[in-house]
C-alpha positions as CSV (number, residue, x, y, z in Angstrom):
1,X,-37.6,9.9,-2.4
2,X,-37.6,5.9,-2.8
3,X,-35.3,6.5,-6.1
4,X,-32.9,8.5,-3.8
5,X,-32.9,5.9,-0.9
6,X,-32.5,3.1,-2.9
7,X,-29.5,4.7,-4.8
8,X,-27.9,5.3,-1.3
9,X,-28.3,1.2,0.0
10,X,-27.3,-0.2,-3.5
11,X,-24.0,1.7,-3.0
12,X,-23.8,1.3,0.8
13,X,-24.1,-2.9,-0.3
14,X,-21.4,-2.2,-3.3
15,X,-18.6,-0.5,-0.7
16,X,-15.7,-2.8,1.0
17,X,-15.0,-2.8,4.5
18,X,-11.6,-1.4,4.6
19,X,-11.3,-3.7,8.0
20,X,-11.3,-6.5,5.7
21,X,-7.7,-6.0,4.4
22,X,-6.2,-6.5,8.0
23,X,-4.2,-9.9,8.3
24,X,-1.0,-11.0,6.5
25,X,-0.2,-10.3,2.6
26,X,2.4,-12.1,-0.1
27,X,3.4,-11.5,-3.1
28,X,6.1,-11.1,-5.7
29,X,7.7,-8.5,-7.6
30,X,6.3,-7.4,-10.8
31,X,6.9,-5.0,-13.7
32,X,10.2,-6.2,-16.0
33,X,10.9,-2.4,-17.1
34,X,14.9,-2.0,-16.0
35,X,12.8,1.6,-14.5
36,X,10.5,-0.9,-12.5
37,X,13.3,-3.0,-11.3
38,X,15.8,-0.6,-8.9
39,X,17.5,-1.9,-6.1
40,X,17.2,-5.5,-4.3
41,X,13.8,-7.7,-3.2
42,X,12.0,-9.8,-5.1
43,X,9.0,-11.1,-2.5
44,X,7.5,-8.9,0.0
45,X,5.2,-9.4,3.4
46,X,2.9,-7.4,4.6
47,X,0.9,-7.6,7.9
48,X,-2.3,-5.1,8.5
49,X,-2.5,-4.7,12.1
50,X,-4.7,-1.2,12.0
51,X,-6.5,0.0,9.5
52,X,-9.2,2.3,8.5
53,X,-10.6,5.5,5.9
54,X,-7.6,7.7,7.7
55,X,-5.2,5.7,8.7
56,X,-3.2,1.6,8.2
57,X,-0.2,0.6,10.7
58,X,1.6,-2.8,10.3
59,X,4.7,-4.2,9.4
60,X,6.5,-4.9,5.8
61,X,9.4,-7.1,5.1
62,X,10.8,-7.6,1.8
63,X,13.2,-10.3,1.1
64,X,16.8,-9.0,0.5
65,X,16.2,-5.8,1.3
66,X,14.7,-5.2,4.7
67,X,13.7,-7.4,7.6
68,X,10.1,-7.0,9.1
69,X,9.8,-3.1,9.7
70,X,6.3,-1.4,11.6
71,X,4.7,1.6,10.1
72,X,2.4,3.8,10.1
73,X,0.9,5.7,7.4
74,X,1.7,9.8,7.5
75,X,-0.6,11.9,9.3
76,X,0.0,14.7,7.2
77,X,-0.6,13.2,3.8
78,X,-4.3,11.8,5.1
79,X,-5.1,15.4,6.6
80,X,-3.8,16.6,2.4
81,X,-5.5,16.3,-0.5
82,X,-3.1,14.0,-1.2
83,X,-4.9,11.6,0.4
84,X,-7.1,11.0,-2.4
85,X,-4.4,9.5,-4.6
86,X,-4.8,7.1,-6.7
87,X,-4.0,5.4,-10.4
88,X,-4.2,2.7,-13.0
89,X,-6.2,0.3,-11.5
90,X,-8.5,2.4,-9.4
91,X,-7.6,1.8,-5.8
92,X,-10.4,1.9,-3.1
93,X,-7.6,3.9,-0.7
94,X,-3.4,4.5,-1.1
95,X,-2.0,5.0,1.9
96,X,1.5,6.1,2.2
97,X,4.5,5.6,4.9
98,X,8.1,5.4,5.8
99,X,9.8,2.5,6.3
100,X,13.2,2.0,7.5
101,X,15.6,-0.3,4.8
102,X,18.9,-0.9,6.8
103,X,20.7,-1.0,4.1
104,X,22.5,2.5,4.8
105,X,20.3,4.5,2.2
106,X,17.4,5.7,4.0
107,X,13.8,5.4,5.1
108,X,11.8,4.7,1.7
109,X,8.4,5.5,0.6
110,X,5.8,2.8,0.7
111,X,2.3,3.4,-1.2
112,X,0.1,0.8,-0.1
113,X,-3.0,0.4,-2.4
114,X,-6.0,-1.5,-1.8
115,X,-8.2,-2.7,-4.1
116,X,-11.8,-4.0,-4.9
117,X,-10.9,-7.7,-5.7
118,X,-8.7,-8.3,-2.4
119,X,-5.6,-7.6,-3.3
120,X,-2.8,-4.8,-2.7
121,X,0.1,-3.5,-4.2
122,X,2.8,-2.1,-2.6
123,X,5.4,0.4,-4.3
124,X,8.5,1.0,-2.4
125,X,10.4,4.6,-3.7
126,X,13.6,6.0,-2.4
127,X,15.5,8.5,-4.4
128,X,19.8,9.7,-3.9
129,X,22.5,7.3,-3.6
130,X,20.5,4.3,-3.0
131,X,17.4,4.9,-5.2
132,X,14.8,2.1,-5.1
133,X,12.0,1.5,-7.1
134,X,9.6,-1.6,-6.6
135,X,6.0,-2.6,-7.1
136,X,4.7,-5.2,-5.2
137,X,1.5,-7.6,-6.1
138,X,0.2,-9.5,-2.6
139,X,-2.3,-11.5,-2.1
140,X,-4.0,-12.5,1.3
């Protein structure tokens, strides 16, 4: 029994507050793949303003592409199995939202992934006539 409990509070210690990651974020575009690299924006903001295991909301801007836009990550895809996405890297969450780009294409697809040593990457996807493909690396 003292094996068991002490299993449970050395992981308990090793898990991040998700609640952390709220305030502003910064970073720059990365990945020099011509794949990596389609459509405009080479900085981007973020600001968390909510944020927990089921849910983020906040705004994103991304220089030369959109002005500061709110979101909120989908319902639907944190009720899904989806919601346990993750990749390369080993996020502790991916969230995913819509955000408006008024550039006449479309709402895009942000995946916002957090990870263990404070940082986030955001991806910002948008297929059709105005495809978009960016990765993100911010910084607090």
């Amino acid at each position: 029994m003292r094996w068991a409990t002490l299993v449970i509070v050395t992981w308990l210690a090793g898990c991040n507050d998700l609640r952390d990651f709220r305030g502003s974020w910064q970073g720059e575009r990365v990945g020099d793949a011509p794949v990596l690299r389609v459509g405009g924006g080479e900085r981007a903001s973020l600001t968390i303003d909510d944020l927990d295991a089921h849910r983020i909301a906040g705004r994103l801007a991304i220089d030369g592409l959109m002005p500061e836009q709110s979101f909120e990550s989908l319902a639907g895809a944190e009720a899904d199995a989806v919601a346990s996405l993750t990749f390369a890297g080993d996020p502790l969450r991916v969230y995913l939202a819509f955000v408006p780009v008024p550039d006449g294409g479309g709402d895009a697809l942000a995946l916002i992934a957090l990870y263990d040593d404070r940082r986030i990457e955001v991806r910002v996807l948008r297929g059709g006539g105005s495809p978009l493909y960016a990765i993100y690396a911010l910084t607090s």
